[in-house]
C-alpha positions as CSV (number, residue, x, y, z in Angstrom):
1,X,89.2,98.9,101.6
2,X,91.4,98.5,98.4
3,X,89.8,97.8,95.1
4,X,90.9,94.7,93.7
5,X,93.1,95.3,90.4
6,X,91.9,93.3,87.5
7,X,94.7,92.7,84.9
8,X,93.9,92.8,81.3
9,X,94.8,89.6,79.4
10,X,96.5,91.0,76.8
11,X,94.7,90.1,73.0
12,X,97.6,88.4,70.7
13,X,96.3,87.9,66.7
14,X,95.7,85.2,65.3
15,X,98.7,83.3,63.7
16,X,99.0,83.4,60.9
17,X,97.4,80.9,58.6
18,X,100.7,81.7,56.4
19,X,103.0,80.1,59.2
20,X,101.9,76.6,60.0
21,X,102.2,75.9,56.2
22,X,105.2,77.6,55.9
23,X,107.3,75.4,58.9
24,X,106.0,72.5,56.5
25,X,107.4,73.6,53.1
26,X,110.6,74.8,55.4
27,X,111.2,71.7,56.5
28,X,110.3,69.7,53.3
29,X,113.4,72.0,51.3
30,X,115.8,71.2,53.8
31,X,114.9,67.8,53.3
32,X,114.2,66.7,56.8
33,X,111.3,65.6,58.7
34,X,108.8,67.8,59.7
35,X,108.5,65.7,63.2
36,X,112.0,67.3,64.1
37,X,109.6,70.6,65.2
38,X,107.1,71.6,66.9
39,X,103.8,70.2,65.5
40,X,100.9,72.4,64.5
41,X,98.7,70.9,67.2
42,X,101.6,72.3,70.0
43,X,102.1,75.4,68.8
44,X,98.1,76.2,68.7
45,X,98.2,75.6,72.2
46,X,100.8,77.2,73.5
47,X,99.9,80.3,71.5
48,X,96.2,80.1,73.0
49,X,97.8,79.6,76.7
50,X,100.0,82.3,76.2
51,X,97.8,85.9,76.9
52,X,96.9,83.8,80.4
53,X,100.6,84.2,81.5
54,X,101.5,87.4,79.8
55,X,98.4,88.7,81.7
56,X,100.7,88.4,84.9
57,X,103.3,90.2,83.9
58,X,103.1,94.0,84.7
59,X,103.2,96.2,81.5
60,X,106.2,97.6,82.5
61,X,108.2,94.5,82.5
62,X,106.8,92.9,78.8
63,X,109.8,94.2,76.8
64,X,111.5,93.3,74.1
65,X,112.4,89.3,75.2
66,X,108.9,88.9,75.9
67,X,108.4,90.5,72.4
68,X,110.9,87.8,70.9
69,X,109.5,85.0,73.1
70,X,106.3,85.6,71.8
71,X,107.7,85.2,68.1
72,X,109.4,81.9,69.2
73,X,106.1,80.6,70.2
74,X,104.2,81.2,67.2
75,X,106.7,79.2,64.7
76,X,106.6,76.3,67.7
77,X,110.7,77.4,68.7
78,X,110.2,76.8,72.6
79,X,113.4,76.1,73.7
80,X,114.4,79.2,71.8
81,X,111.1,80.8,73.9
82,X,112.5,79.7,77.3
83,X,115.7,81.5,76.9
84,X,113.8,84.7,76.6
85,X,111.9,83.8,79.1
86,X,114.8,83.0,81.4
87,X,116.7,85.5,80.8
88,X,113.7,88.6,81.3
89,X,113.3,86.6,85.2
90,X,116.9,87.2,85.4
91,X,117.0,90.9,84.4
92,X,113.6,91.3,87.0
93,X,116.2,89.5,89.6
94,X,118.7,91.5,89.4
95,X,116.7,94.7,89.1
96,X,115.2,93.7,92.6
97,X,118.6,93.2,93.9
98,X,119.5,97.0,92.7
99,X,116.5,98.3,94.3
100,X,117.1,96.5,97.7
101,X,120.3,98.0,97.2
102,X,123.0,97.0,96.9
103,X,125.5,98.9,99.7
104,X,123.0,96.3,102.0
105,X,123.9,93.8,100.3
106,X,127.5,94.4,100.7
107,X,126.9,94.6,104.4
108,X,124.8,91.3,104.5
109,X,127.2,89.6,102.5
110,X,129.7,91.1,104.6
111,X,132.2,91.9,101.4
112,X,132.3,94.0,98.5
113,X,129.4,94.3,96.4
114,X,128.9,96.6,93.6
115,X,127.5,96.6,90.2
116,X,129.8,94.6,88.4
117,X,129.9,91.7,91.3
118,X,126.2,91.5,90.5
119,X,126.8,91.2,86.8
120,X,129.3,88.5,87.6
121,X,127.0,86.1,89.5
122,X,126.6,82.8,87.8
123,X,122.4,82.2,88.0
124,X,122.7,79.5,90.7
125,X,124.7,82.3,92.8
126,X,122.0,85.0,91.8
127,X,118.9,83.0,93.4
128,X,120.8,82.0,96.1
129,X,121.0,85.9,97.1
130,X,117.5,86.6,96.4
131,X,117.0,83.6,98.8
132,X,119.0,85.1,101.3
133,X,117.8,89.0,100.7
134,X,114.2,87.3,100.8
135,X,113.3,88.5,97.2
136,X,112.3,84.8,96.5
137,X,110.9,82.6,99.5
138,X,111.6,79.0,99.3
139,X,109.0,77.7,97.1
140,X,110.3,80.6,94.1
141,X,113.5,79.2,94.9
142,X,112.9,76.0,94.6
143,X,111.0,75.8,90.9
144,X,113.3,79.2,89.4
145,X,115.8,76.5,90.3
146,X,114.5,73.9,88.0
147,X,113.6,76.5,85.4
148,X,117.5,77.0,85.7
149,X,118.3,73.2,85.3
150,X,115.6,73.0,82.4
151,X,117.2,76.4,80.7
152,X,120.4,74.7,80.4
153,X,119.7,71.9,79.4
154,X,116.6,71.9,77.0
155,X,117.0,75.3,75.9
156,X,118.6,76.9,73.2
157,X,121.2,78.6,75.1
158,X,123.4,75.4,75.0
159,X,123.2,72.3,73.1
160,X,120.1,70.8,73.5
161,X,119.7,67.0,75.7
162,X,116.3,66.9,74.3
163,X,113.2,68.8,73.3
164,X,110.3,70.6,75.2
165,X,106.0,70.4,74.0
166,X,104.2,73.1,74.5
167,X,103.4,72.1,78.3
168,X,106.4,71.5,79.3
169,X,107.2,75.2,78.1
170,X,103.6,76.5,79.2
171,X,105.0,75.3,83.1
172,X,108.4,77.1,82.7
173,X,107.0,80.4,81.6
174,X,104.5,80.0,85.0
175,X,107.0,79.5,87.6
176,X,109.0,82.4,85.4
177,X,106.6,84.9,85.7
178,X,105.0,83.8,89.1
179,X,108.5,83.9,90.9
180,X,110.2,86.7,89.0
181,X,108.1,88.8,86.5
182,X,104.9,88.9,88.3
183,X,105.5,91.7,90.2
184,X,107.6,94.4,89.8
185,X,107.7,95.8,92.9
186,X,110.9,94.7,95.1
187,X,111.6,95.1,98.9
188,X,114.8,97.7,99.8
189,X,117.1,97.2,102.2
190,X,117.9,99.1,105.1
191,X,121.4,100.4,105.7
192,X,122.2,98.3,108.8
193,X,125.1,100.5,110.3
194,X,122.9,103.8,109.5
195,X,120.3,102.2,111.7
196,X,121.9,101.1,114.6
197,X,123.7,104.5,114.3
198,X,120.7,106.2,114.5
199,X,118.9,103.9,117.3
200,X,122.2,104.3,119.5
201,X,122.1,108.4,118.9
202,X,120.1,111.1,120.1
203,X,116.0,110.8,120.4
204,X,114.5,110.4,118.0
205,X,111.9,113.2,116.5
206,X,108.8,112.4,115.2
207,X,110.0,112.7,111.6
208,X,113.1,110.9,111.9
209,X,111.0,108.0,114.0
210,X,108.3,108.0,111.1
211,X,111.5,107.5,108.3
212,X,112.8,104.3,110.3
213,X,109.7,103.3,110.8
214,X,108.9,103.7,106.8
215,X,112.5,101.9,105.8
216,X,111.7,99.0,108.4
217,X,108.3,98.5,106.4
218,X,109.7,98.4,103.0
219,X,112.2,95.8,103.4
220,X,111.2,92.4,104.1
221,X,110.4,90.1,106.4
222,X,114.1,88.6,107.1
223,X,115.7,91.6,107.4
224,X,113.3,93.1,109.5
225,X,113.6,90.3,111.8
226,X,116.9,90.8,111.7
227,X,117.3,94.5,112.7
228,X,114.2,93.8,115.6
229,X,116.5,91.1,117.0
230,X,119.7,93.8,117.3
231,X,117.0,96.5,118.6
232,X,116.5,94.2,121.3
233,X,119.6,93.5,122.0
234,X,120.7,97.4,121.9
235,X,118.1,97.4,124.7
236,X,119.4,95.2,126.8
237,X,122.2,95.9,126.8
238,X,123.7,97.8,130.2
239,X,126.2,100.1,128.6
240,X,122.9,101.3,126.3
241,X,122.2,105.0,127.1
242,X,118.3,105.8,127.8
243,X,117.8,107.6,124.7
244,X,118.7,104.6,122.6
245,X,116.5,102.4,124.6
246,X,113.6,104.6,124.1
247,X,114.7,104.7,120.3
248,X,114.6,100.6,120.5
249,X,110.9,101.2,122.2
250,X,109.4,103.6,119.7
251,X,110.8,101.0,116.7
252,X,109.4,98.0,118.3
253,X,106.7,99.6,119.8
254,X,105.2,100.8,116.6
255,X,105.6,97.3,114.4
256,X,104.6,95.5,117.5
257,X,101.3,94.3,115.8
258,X,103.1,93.6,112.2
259,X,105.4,90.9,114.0
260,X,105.3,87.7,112.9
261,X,105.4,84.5,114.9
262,X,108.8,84.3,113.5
263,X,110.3,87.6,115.0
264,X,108.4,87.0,117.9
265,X,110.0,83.6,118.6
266,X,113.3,84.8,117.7
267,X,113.1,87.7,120.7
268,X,111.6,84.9,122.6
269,X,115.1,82.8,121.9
270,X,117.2,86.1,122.5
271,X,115.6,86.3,126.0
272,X,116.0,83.2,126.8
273,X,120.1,83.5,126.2
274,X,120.1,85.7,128.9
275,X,118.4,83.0,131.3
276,X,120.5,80.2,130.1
277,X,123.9,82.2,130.6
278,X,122.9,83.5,133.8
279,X,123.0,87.4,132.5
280,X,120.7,89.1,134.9
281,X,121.1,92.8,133.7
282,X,120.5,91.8,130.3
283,X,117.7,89.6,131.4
284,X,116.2,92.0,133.7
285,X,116.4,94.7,131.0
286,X,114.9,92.1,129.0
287,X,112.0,91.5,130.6
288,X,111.1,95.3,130.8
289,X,111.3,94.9,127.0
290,X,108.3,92.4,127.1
291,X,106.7,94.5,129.7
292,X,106.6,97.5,127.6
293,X,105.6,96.1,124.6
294,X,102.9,94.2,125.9
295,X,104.7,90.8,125.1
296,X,104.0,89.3,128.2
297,X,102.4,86.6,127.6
298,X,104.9,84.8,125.4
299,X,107.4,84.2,128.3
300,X,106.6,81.3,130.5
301,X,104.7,81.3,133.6
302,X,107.6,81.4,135.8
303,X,108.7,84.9,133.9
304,X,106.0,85.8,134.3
305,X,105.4,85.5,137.7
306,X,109.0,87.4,138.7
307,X,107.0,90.2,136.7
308,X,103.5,90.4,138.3
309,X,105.2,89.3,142.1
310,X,107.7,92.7,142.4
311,X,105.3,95.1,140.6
312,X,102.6,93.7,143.3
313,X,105.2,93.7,146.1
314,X,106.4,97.3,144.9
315,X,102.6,98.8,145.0
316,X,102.1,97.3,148.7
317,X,105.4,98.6,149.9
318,X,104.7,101.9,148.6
319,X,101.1,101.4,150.2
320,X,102.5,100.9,153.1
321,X,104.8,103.8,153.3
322,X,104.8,107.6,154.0
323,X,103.0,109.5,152.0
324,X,100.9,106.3,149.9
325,X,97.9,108.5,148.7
326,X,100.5,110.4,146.5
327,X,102.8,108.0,145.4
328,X,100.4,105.1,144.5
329,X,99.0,106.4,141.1
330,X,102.0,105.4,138.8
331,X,102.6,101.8,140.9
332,X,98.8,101.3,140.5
333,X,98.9,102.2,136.6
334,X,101.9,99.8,135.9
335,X,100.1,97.0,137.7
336,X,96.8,97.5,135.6
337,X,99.3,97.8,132.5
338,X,100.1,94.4,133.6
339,X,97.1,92.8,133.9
340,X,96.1,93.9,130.4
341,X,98.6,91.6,128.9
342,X,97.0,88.4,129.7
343,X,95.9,86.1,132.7
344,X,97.7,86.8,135.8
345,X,100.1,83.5,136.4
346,X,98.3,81.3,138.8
347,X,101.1,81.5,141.3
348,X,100.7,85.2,142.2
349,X,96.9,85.5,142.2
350,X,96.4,85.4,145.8
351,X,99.1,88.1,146.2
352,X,97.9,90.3,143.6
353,X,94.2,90.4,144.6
354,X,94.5,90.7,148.3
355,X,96.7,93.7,147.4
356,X,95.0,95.2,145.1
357,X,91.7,94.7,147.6
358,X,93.2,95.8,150.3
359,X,94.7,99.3,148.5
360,X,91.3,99.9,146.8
361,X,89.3,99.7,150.3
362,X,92.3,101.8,151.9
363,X,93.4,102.1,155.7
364,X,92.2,103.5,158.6
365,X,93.3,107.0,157.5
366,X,91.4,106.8,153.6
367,X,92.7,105.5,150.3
368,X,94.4,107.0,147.3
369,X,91.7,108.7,145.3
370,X,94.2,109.3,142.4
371,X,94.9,105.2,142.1
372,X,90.9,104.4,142.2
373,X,90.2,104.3,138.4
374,X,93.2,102.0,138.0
375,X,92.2,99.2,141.1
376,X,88.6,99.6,139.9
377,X,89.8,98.2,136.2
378,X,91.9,95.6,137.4
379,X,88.8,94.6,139.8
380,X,86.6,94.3,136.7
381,X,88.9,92.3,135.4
382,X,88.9,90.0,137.7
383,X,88.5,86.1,136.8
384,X,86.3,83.8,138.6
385,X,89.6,82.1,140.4
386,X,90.3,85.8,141.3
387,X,86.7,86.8,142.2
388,X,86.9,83.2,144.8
389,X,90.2,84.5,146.5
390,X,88.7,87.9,146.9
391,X,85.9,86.5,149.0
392,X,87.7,84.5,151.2
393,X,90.3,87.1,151.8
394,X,87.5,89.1,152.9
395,X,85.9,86.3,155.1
396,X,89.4,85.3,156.6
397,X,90.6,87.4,159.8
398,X,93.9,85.9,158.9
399,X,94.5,87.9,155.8
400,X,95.2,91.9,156.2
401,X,92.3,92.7,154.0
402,X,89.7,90.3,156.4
403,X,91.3,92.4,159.8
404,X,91.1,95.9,157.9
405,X,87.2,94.6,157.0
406,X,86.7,93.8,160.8
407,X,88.3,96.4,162.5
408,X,88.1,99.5,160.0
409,X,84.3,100.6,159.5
410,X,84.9,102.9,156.4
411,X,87.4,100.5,154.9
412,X,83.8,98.1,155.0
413,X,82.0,101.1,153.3
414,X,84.7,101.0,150.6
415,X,85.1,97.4,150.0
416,X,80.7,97.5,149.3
417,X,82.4,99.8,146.0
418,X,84.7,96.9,145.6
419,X,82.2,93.8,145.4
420,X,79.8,96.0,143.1
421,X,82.1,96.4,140.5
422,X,82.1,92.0,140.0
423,X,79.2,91.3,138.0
424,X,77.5,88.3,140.3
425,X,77.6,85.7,137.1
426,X,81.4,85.9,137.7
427,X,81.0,84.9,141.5
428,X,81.8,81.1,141.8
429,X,79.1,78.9,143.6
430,X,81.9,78.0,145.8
431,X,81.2,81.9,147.5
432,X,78.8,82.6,146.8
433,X,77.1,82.5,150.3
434,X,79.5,84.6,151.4
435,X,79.2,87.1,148.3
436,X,75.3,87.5,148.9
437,X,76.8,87.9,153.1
438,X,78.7,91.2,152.1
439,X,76.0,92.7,150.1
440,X,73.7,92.0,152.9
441,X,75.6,93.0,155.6
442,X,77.4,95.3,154.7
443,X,74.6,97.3,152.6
């Protein structure tokens, strides 16, 4: 558990009792009013607001134009105060945009972009890139925006359109430092075309999986959206070789519980490209994507379905052929991998459980003792619905599983293992005459 940081509120003096006076008798030998500045009564306050918003700014980042705002405060200059002001959140901007780096930026912005462009950037140009590199969200945006607007036209950078009180000013040093001083700290960027160069190469080793991995986590939330989305596509893609798609597994795989509903949706939207244009090796490869990330459940129930139906068919046709007992293990495993990702679609049920019944009480010549611990899971599993179609698969001589039942005695010693594993709260009223029939009769 992390401690929570308290910040010290830094401890300014006193003013002055020198200063108020002073603005006075300044004004009275120039001969103009003393109304044309800041009154006493405003600059008290601001200067006793003030520690509360240094308080937010790290150490660090309270140089010297916090130093001269500070100044400008105490003699009641605010407009002179936001211009230091502005211009420290504009340094901290640009700083960010250094460490985020700025060869990724150049990529992003898909042109040249080196020191001296980011020197050049008018301020309405610079928080539009920290908009788009994510270093300000939309709400920062938004009110550094009107701190802009205010800066030029209330400040003393150009001539003035009027003047600001001490709230006015109070607000525009908040949104300064809660949107660009308050933390100094800044996301980098990842070197797109180093990425996919590395995804699309060789397999990865643990320590170069674990340096991704580290990059991915340090940049933010667009960009890593972003680089998922082109992981995903790298997958699905058919000219891909399998190292790079196990690359695109171990990336995914290992920020699968960090995405957002945001990258999820957007993978959601990739996959569903595939469907609308009718690419079936992309969309096939796409769906083994969901599968192995355990993203199941976010595709419809009709995806679903095409999932759960040929894993099921595959396990009975392997069930069915020479040499089962060996080669059910893995077809069981992926089935119970399956099942772990959510509710089994309504419209495979019946398939899945007669299968699953029927491998787990064997045939006439034993069952696959290797695949037990796997059907036993799933059986545990079971929902009610599932628990229903069970029994009257069982009851039914129409259904394989009922003629095994009738015609197989140790396949009837094997299903009493089945039935004890389905805890009888589960059992629907519906069968549960039937239930209470097996464990009778067959006991």
């Amino acid at each position: 558990m992390n401690d929570l940081v308290k910040k010290e509120e830094p401890i300014l003096p006193a003013l002055p009792t020198t200063v108020l006076p002073a603005i006075t008798e300044l004004t009275y030998s120039l001969g103009i009013p003393r109304e044309v500045l800041a009154s006493a009564e405003e600059i008290e306050y601001a200067w006793r607001d003030l520690p509360r918003e240094l308080r937010e700014i790290p150490p660090e980042l309270r140089g010297e134009l916090v130093a001269r705002m500070c100044v400008a405060v105490s003699t009641g200059l605010f407009d002179g105060a936001m211009n230091y002001a502005w211009n420290a959140a504009v340094l901290q901007l640009r700083q960010k945009i250094r460490n985020f780096g700025l060869p990724v930026v150049a990529q992003i912005q898909q042109r040249d972009f080196e020191e001296k462009h980011l020197l050049e950037l008018q301020d309405s140009q610079l928080l539009e890139l920290c908009l788009k590199l994510n270093i300000v969200d939309e709400d920062g945006y938004f009110f550094l925006d009107q701190c802009r607007d205010v800066r030029n036209n209330f400040s003393a950078a150009h001539p003035t359109l009027g003047t600001v009180n001490d709230r006015e000013f109070t607000t525009f040093l908040n949104r300064c430092v809660r949107y660009a001083l308050a933390d100094s700290s800044s996301p980098k960027g990842v070197d797109i075309g180093a990425f996919i160069s590395a995804v699309k190469g060789p397999r990865f080793n643990d320590h170069q999986g674990q340096i991704w991995l580290q990059r991915l986590s340090e940049t933010h939330d667009a960009q890593r959206q972003m680089l998922i989305s082109m992981v995903h596509g790298i997958y699905c893609d058919p000219a891909t070789a399998e190292p790079a798609r196990l690359n695109s597994i171990d990336i995914c795989g290992s920020l699968r519980d960090h995405l957002t509903s945001s990258m999820r949706s957007e993978l959601i939207n990739n996959h569903s490209e595939y469907v609308a244009k009718g690419i079936e090796d992309r969309h096939t490869a796409s769906l083994q994507f969901f599968e192995k990330l355990g993203f199941l459940s976010l595709l419809n129930e009709s995806e679903q379905h095409v999932v759960f139906s040929r894993a099921t068919e595959r396990l009975w046709n392997v069930h069915n052929g020479m040499n089962n007992f060996y080669n059910e293990p893995p077809f069981a495993e992926r089935l119970l991998e399956l099942s772990q990702q959510g509710a089994i679609p309504e419209t495979v049920q019946d398939q899945f459980v007669q299968v699953v019944a029927c491998c787990r009480a064997g045939n006439g010549y034993g069952v696959s003792n290797a695949a037990i611990s796997s059907y036993d899971q799933i059986i545990r599993s079971f929902s009610p619905r599932e628990i229903a179609t069970l029994i009257r698969a069982a009851s039914s001589k129409d259904t394989v599983l009922g003629r095994r039942l009738a015609d197989v005695s140790n396949c009837r010693k094997r299903f009493i293992d089945v039935i004890s594993l389905i805890d009888i709260a589960s059992v629907p009223s519906g069968v549960k005459a039937d239930y209470d029939k097996f464990i009778k009769y067959y006991s």
